[in-house]
KOLGU-4560 file (N, C-alpha, C; in nm, 3 decimals, padded with zeros to 5 digits):
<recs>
<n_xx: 00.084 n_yy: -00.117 n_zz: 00.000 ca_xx: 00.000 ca_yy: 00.000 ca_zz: 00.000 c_xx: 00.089 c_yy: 00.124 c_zz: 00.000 mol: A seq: 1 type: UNK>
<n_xx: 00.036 n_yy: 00.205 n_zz: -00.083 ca_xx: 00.188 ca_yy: 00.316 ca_zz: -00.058 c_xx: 00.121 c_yy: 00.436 c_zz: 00.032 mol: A seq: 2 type: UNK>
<n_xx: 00.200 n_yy: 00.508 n_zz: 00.058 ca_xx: 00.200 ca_yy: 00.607 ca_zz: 00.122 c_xx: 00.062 c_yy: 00.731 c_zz: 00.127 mol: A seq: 3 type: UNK>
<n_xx: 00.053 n_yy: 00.736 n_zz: -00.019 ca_xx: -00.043 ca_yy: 00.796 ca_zz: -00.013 c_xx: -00.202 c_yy: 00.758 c_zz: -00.013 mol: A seq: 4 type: UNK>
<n_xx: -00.176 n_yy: 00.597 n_zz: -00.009 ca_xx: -00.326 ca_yy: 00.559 ca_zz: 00.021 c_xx: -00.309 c_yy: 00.547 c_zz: 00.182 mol: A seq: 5 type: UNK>
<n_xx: -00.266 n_yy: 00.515 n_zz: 00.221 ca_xx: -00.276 ca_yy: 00.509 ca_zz: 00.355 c_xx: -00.311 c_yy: 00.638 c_zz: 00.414 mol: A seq: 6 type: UNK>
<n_xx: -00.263 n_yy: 00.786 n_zz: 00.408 ca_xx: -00.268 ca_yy: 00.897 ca_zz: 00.429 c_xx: -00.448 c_yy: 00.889 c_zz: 00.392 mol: A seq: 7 type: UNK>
<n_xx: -00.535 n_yy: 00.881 n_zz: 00.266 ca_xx: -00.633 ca_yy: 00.900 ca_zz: 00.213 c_xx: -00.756 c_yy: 00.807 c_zz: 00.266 mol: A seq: 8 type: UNK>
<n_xx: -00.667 n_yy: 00.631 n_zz: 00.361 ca_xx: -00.787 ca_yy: 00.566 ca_zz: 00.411 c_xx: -00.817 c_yy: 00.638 c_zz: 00.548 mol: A seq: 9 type: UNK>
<n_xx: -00.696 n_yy: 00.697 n_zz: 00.574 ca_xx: -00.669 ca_yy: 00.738 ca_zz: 00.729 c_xx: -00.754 c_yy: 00.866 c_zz: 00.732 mol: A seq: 10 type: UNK>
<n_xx: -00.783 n_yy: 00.960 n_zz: 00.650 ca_xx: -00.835 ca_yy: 01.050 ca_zz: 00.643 c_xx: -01.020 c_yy: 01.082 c_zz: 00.624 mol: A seq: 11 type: UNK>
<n_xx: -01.032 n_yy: 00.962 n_zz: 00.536 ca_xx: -01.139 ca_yy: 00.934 ca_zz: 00.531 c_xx: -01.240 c_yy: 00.853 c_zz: 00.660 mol: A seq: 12 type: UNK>
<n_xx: -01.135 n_yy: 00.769 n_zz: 00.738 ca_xx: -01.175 ca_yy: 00.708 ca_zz: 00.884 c_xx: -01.193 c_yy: 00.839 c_zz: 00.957 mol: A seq: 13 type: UNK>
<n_xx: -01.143 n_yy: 00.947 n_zz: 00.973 ca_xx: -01.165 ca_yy: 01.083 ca_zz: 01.069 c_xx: -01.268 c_yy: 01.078 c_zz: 01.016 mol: A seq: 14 type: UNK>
<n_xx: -01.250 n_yy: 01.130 n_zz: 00.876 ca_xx: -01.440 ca_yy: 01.186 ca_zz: 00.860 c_xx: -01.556 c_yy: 01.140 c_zz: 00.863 mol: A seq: 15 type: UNK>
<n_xx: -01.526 n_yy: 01.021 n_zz: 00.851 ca_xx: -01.629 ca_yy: 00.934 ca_zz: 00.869 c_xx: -01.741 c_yy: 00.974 c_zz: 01.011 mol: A seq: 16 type: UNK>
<n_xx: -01.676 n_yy: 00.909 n_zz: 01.115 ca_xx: -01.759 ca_yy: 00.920 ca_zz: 01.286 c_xx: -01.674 c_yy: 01.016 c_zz: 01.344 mol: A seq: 17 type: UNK>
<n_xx: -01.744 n_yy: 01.114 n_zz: 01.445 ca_xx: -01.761 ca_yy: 01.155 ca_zz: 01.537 c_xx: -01.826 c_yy: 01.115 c_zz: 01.619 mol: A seq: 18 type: UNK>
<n_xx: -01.726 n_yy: 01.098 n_zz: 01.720 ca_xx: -01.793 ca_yy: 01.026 ca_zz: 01.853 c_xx: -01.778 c_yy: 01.137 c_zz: 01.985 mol: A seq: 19 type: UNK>
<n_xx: -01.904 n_yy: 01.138 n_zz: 02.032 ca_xx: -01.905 ca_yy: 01.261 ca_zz: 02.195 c_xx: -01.811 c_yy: 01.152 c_zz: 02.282 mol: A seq: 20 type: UNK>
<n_xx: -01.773 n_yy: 01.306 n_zz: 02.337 ca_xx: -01.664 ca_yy: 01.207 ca_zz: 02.465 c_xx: -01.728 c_yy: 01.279 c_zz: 02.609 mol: A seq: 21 type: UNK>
<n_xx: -01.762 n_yy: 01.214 n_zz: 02.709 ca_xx: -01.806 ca_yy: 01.311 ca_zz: 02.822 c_xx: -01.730 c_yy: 01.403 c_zz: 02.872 mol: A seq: 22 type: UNK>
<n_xx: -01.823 n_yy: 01.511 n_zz: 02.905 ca_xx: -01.734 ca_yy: 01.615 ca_zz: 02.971 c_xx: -01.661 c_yy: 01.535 c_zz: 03.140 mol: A seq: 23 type: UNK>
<n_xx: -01.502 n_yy: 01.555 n_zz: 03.163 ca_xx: -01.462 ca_yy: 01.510 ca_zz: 03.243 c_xx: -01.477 c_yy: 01.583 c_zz: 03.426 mol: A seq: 24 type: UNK>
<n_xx: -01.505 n_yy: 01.770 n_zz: 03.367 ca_xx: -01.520 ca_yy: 01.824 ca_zz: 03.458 c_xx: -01.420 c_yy: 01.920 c_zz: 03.511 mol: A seq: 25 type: UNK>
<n_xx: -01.433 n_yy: 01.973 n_zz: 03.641 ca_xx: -01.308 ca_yy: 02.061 ca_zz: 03.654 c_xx: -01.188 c_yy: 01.971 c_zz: 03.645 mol: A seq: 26 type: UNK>
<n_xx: -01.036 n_yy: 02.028 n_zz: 03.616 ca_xx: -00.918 ca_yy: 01.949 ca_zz: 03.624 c_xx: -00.914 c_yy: 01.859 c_zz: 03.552 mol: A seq: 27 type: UNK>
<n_xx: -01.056 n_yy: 01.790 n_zz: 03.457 ca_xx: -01.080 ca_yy: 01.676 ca_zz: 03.425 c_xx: -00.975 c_yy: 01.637 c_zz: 03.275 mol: A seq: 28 type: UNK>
<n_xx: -00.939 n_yy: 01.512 n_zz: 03.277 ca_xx: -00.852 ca_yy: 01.541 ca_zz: 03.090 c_xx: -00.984 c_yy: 01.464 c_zz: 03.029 mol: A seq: 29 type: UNK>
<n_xx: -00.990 n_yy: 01.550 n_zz: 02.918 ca_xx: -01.084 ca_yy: 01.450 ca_zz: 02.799 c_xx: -01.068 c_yy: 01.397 c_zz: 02.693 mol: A seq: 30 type: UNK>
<n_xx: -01.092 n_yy: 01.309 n_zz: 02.671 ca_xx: -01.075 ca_yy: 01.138 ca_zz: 02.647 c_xx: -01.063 c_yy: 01.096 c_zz: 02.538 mol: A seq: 31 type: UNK>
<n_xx: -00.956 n_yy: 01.125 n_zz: 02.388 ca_xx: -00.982 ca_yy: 01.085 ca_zz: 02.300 c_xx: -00.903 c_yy: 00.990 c_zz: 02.235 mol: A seq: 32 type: UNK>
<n_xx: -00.861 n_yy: 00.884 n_zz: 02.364 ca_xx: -00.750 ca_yy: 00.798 ca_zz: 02.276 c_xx: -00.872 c_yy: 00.710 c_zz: 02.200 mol: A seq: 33 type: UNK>
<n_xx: -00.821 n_yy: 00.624 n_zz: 02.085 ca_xx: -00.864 ca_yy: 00.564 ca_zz: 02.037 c_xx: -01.021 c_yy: 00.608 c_zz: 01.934 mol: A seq: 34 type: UNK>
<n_xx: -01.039 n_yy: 00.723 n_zz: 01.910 ca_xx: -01.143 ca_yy: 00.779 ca_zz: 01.841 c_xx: -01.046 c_yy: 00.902 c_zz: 01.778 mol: A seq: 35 type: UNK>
<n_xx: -01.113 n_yy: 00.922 n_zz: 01.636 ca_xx: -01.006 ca_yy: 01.001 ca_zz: 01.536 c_xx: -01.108 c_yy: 01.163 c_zz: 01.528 mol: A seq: 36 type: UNK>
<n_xx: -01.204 n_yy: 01.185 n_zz: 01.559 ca_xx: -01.282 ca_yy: 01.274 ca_zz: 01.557 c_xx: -01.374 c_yy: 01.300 c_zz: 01.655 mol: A seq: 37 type: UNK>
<n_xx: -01.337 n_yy: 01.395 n_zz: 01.794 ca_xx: -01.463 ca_yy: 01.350 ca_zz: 01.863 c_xx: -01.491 c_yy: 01.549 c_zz: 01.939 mol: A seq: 38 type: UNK>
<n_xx: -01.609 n_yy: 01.520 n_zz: 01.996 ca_xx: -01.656 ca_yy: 01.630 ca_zz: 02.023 c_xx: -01.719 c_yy: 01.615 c_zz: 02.187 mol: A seq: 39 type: UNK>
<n_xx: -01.693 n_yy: 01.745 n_zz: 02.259 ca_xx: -01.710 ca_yy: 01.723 ca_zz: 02.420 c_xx: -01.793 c_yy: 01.874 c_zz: 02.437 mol: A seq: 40 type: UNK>
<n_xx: -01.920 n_yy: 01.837 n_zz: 02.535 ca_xx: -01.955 ca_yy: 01.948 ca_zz: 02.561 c_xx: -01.948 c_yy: 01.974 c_zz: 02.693 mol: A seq: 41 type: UNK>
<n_xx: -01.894 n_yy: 02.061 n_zz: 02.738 ca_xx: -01.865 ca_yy: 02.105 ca_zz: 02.857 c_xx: -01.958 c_yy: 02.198 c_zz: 02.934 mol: A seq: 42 type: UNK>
<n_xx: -01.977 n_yy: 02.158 n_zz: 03.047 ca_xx: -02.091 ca_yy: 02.211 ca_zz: 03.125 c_xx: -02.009 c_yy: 02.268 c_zz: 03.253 mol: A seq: 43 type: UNK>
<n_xx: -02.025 n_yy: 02.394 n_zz: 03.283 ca_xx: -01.946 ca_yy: 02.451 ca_zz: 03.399 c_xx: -02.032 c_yy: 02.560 c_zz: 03.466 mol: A seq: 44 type: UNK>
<n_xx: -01.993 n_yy: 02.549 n_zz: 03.639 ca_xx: -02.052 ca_yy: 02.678 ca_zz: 03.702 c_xx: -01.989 c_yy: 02.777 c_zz: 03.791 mol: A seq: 45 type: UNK>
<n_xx: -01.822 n_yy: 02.736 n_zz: 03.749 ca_xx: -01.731 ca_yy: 02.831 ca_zz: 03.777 c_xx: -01.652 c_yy: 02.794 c_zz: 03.713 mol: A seq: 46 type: UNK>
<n_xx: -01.529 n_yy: 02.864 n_zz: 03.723 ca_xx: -01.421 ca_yy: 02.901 ca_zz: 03.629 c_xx: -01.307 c_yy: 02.716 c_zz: 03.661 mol: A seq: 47 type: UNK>
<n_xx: -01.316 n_yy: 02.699 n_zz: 03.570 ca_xx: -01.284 ca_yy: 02.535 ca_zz: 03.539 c_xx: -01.163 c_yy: 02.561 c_zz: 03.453 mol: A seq: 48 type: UNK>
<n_xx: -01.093 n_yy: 02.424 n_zz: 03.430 ca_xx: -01.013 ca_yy: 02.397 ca_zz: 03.342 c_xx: -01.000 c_yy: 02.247 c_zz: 03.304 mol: A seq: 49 type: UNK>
<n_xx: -01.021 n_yy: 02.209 n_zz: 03.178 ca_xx: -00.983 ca_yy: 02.087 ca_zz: 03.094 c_xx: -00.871 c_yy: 02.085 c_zz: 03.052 mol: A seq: 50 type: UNK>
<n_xx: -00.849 n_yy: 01.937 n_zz: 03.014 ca_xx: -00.706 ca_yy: 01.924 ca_zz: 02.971 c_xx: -00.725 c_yy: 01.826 c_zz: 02.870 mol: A seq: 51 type: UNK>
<n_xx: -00.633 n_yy: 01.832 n_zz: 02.742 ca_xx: -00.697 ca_yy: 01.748 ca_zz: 02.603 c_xx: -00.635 c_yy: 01.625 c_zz: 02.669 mol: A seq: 52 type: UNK>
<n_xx: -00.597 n_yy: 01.493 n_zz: 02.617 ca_xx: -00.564 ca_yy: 01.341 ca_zz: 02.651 c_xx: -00.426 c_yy: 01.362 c_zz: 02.545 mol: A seq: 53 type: UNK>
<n_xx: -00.295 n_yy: 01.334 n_zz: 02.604 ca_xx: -00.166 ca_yy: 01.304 ca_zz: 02.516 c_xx: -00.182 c_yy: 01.265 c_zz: 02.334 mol: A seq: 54 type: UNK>
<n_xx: -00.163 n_yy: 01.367 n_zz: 02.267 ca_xx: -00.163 ca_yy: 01.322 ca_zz: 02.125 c_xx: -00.085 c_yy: 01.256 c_zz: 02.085 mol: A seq: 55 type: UNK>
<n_xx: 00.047 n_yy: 01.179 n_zz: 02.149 ca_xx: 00.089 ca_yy: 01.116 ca_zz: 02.104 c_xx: 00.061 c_yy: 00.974 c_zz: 02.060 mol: A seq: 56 type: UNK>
<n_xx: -00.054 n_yy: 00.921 n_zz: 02.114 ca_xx: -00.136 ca_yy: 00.815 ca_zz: 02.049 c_xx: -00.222 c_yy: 00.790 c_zz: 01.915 mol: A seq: 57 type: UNK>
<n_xx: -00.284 n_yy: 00.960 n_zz: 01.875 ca_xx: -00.327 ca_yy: 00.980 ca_zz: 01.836 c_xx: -00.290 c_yy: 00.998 c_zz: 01.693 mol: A seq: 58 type: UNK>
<n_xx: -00.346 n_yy: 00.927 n_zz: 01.590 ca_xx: -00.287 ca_yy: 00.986 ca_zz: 01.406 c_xx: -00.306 c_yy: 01.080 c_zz: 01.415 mol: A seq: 59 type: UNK>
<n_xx: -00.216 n_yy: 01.125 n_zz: 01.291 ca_xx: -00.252 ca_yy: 01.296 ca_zz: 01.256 c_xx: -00.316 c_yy: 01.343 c_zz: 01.216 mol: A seq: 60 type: UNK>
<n_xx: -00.419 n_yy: 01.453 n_zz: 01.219 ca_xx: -00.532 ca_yy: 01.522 ca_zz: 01.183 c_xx: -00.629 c_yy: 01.465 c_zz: 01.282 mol: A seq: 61 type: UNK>
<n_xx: -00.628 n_yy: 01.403 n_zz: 01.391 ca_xx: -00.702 ca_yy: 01.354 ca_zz: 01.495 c_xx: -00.760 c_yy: 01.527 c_zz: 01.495 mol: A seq: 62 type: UNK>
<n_xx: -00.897 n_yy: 01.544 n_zz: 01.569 ca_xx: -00.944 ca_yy: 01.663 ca_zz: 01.615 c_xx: -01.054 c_yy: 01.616 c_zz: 01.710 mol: A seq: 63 type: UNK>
<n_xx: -01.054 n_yy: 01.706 n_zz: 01.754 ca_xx: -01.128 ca_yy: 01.739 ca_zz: 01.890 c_xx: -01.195 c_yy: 01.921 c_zz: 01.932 mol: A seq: 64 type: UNK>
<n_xx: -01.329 n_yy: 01.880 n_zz: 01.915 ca_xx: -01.380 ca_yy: 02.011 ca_zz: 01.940 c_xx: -01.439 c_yy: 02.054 c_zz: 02.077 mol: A seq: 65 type: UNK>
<n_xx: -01.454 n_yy: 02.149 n_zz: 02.134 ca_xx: -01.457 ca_yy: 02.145 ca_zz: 02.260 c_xx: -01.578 c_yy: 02.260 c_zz: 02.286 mol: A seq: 66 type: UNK>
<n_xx: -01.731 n_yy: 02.210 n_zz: 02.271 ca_xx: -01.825 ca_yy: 02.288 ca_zz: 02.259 c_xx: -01.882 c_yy: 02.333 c_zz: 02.384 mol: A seq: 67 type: UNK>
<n_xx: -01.939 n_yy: 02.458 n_zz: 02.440 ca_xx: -01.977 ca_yy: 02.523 ca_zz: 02.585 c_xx: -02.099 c_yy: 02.489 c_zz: 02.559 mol: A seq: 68 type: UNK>
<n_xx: -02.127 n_yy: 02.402 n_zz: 02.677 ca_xx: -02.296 ca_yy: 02.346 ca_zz: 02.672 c_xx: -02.358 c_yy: 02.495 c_zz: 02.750 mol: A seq: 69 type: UNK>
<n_xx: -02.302 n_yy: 02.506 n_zz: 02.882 ca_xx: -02.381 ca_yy: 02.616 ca_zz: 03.005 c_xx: -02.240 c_yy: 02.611 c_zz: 03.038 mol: A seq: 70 type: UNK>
<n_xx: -02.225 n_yy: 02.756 n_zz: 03.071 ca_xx: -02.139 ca_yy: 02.820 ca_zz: 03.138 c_xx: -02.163 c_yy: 02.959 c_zz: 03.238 mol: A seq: 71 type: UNK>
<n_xx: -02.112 n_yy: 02.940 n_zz: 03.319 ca_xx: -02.102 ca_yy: 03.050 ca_zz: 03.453 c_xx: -02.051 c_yy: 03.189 c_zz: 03.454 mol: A seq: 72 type: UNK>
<n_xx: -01.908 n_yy: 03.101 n_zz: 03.429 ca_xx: -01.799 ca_yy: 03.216 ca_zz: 03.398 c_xx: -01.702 c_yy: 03.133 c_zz: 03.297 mol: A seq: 73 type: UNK>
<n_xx: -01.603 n_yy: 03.116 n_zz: 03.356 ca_xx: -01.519 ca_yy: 03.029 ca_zz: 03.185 c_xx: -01.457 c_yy: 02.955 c_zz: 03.189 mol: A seq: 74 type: UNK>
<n_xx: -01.393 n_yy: 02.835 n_zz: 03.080 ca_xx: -01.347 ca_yy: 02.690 ca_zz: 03.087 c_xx: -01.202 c_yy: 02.744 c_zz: 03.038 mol: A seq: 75 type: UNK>
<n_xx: -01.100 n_yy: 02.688 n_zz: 03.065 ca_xx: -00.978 ca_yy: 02.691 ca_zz: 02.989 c_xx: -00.966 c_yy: 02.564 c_zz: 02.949 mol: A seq: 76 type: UNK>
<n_xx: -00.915 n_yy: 02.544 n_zz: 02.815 ca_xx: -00.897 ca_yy: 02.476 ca_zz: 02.770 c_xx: -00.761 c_yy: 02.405 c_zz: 02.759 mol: A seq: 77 type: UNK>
<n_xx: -00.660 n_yy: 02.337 n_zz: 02.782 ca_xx: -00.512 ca_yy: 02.364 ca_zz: 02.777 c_xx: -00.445 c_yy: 02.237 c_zz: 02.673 mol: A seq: 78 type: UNK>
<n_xx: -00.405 n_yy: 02.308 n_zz: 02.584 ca_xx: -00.334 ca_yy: 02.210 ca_zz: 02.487 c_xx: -00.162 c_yy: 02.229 c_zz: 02.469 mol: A seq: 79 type: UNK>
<n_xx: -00.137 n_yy: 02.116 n_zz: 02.381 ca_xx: 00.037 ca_yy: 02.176 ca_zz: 02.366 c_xx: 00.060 c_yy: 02.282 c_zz: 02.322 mol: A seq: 80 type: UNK>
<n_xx: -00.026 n_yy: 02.350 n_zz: 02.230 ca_xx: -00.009 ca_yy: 02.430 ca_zz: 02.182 c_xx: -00.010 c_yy: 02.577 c_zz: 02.233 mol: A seq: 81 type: UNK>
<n_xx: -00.152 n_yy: 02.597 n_zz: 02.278 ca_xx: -00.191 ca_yy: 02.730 ca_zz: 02.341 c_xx: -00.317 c_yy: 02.679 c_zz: 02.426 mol: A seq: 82 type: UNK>
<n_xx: -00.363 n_yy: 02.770 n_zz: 02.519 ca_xx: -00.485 ca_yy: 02.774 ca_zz: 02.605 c_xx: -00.572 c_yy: 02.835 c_zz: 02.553 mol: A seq: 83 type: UNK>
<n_xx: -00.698 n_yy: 02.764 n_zz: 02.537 ca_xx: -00.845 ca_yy: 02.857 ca_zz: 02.475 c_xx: -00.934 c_yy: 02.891 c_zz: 02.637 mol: A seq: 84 type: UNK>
<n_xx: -00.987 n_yy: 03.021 n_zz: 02.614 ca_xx: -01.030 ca_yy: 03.003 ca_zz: 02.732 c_xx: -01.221 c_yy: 03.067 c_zz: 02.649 mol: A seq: 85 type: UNK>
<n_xx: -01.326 n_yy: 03.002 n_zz: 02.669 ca_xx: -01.423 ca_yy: 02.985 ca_zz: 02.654 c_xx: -01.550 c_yy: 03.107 c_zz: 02.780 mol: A seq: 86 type: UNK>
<n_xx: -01.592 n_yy: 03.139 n_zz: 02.735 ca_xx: -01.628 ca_yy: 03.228 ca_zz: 02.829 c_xx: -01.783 c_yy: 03.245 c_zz: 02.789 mol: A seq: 87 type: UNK>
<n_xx: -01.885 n_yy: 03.201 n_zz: 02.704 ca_xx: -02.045 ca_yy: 03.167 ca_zz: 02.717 c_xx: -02.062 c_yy: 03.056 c_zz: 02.610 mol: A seq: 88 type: UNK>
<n_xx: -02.166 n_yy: 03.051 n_zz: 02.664 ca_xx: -02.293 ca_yy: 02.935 ca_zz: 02.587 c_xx: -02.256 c_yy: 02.954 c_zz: 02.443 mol: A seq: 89 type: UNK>
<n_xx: -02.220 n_yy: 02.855 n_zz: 02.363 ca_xx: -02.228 ca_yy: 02.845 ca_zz: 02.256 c_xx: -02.061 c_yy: 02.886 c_zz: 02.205 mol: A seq: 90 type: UNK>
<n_xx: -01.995 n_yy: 02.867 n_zz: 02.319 ca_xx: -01.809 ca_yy: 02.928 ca_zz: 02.261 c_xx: -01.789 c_yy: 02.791 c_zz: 02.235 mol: A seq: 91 type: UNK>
<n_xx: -01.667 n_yy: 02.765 n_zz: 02.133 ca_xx: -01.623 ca_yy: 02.679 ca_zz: 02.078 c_xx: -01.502 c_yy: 02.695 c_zz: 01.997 mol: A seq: 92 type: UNK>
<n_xx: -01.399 n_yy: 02.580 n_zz: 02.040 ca_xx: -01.259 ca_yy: 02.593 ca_zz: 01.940 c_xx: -01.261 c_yy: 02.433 c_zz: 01.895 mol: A seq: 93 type: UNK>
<n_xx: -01.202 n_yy: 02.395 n_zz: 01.818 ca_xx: -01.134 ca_yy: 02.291 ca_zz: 01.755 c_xx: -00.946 c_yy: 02.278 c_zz: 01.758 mol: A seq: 94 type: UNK>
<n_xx: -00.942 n_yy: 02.142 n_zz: 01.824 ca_xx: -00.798 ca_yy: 02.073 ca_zz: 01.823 c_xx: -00.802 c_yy: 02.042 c_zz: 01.710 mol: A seq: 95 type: UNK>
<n_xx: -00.613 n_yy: 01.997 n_zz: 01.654 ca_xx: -00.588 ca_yy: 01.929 ca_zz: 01.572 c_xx: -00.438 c_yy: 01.822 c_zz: 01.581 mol: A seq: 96 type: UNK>
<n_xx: -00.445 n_yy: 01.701 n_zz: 01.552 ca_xx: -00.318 ca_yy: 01.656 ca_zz: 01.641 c_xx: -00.207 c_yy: 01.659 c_zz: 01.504 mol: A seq: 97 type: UNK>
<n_xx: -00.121 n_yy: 01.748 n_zz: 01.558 ca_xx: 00.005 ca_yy: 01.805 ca_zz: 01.426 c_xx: 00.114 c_yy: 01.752 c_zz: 01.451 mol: A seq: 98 type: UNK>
<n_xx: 00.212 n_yy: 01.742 n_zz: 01.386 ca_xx: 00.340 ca_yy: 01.686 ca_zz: 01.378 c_xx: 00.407 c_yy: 01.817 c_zz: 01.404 mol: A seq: 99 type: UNK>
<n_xx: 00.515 n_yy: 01.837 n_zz: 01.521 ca_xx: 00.617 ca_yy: 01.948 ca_zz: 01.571 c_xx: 00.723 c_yy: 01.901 c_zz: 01.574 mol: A seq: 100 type: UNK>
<n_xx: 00.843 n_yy: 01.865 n_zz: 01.474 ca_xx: 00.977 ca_yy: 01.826 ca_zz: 01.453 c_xx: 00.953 c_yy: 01.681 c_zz: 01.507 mol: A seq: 101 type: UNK>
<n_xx: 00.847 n_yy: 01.599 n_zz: 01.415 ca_xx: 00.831 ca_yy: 01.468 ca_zz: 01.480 c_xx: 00.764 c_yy: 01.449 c_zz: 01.571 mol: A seq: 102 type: UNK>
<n_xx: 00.708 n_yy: 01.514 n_zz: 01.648 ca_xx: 00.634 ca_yy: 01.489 ca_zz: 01.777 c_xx: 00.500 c_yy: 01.513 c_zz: 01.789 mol: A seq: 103 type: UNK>
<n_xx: 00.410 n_yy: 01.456 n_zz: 01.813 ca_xx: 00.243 ca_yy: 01.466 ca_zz: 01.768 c_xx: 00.203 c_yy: 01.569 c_zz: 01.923 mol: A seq: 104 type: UNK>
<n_xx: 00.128 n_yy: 01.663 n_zz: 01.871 ca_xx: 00.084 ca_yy: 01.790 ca_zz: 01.947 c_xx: -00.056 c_yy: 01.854 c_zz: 01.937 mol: A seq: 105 type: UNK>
<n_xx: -00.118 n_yy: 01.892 n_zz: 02.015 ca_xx: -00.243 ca_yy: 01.913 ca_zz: 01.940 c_xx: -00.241 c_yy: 02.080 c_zz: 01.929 mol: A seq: 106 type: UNK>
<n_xx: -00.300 n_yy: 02.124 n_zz: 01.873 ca_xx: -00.273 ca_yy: 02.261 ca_zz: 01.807 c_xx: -00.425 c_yy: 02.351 c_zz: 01.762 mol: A seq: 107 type: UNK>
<n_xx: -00.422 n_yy: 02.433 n_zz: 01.829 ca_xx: -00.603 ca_yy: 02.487 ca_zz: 01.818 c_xx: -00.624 c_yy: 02.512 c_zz: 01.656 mol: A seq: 108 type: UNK>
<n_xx: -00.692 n_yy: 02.489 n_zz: 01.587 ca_xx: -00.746 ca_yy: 02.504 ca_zz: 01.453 c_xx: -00.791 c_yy: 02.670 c_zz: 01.469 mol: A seq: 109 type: UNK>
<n_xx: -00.928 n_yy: 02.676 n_zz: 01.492 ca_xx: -01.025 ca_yy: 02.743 ca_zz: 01.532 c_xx: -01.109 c_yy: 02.763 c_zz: 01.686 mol: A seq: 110 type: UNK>
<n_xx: -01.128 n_yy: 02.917 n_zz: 01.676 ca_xx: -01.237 ca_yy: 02.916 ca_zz: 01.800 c_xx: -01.361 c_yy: 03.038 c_zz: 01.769 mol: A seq: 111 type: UNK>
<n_xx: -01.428 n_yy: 03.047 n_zz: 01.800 ca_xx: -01.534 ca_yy: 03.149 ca_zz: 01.774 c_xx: -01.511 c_yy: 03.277 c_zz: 01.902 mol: A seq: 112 type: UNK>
<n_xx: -01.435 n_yy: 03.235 n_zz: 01.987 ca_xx: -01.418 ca_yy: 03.349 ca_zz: 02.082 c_xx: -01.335 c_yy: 03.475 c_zz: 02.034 mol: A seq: 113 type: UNK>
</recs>
């Protein structure tokens, strides 16, 4: 199989399913080993912080979106990359798990804040 089918089955398995991962909570890490696309809605009633799950398990272009179900005041989000910090109903960013001199990292795409 060469290279670039593998890249194209692998890509097409992300898009395929999205799977919800539960919100873990304050301090909580959320949970995406073994799922290539998944989405968490986070429910908070004070100022919280999540933490994504090690991308180094994870293929590349893994993503993870991190949607504000109810919020108080605001969620931080904390990745290798940078911290999103979420602050009402309906805020939302997207992970992406990237290659950094070889090393799988997750890296904010997008956020609406």
């Amino acid at each position: 199989m060469s290279a670039h089918r593998a890249a194209l089955d692998e890509y097409k398995a992300l898009a395929i399913h999205t799977y919800e991962v539960p919100d873990p909570g304050d301090t909580g890490t959320i949970d995406c080993a073994g799922k290539g696309k998944t989405i968490c809605k986070v429910t908070s009633a004070g100022a919280e912080t999540r933490v994504l799950s090690a991308a180094t398990d994870l293929p590349l272009g893994a993503r993870c979106v991190v949607l504000v179900d109810v919020v108080t005041t605001s969620v931080t989000v904390e990745s290798d990359d940078s911290d999103l910090v979420l602050n009402g109903d309906g805020d939302a960013g997207e992970f992406i798990v990237a290659s950094n001199a070889g090393t799988k990292e997750w890296r904010l795409c997008w956020s609406n804040t």
